[in-house]
Phi, psi and omega in degrees: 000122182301131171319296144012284191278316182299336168277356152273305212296292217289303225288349186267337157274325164297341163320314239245309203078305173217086229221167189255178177272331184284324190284356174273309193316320188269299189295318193296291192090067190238150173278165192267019140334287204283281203303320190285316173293347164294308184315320191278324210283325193297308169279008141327267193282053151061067177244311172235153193251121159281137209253132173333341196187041164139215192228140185228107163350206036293318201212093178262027161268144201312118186284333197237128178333142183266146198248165181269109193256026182274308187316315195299302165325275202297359172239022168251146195315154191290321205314313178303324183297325187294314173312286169323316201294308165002308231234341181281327204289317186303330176293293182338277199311300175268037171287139215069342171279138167205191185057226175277003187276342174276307163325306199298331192278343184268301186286002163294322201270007186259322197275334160334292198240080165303317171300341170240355132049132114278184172219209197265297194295275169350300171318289202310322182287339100043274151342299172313300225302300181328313197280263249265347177229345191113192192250009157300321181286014181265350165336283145218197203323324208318166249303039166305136154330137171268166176024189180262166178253165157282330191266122162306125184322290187302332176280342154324275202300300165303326191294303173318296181279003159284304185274006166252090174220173183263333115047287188055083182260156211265149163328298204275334179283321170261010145318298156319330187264322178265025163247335174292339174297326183241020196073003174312166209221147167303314203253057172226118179354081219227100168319153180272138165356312205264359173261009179253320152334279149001280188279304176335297113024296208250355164274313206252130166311142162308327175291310164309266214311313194309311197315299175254039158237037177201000000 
């Protein structure tokens, strides 16, 4: 098992507190291998207890050295930093913002910043990046989002706001409900529940969804 991964593993369940196999599998982007075999190493040594509907923290001291990361950062080539800093100001600057009020804000902040220009997915993955590895990994590639979604932006965007409500409505109910909004047909080509999850997920911190659906 690579250090690499158990150190996203480890640092996305301390994050977390209390978290499932899918939400390490999904945030870490670790295979589900990996992940079962670490998950099973934490409860060995008594760090986390499995639970009826998932995993609970017991024990968060830190398994792996602390890195200085103001060091790391101030001692990466400027082209990265200039990149990192970029993606640190826009996460400031729109915090707290989300749906369509976070669009409107990136395209406010594009005709702003030509030179620095984002977009919606980029911001989030951004984010991600931010929550789960710090802001060293904005460096470079490191813990860029894999592959592409299936999910449409605009099918997305509605998804999102059904499902981050204190509602807490189901994955599957508000799927339905946004191919009923847009005409999807029963038997018509439709991404699945776990892939809107999936992007959901892998754009938004654990932290955000729990916040607004409780």
């Amino acid at each position: 098992m690579m250090y690499e991964d158990k150190l996203k593993i480890w640092h996305v369940a301390r994050k977390l507190k209390v978290f499932t196999f899918d939400d390490i599998a999904i945030i870490a982007e670790v295979d589900e291998k990996t992940v079962k075999t670490y998950l099973e190493e934490l409860i060995a040594t008594r760090y986390i207890n499995k639970t009826p509907t998932g995993f609970v923290m017991i024990n968060d001291k830190n398994l792996f050295p602390p890195i200085n990361e103001d060091e790391t950062f101030n001692q990466a080539p400027d082209w990265a930093k200039k990149q990192a800093q970029k993606y640190l100001d826009v996460i400031n600057a729109s915090r707290g913002l989300k749906g369509r009020k976070l669009i409107k804000f990136i395209e406010n902040w594009n005709k702003k910043n030509p030179d620095r220009k984002t977009s919606y997915q980029s911001l989030q993955r951004a984010k991600k990046t931010l929550y789960t590895k710090g802001k060293c990994a904005l460096l470079s590639k490191y813990g860029k989002a894999k592959g592409k979604t299936t999910v449409k932006d605009e099918h997305f965007l509605m998804f999102q706001e059904l499902y981050l409500s204190v509602l807490k409505p189901s994955v599957k109910e508000c799927v339905e409900e946004v191919k009923e909004y847009f005409g999807i047909g029963k038997d018509d080509p439709f991404p699945s529940p776990i892939s809107f999850l999936r992007r959901l997920k892998n754009e938004i911190p654990q932290e955000q969804i729990d916040y607004a659906r409780n």
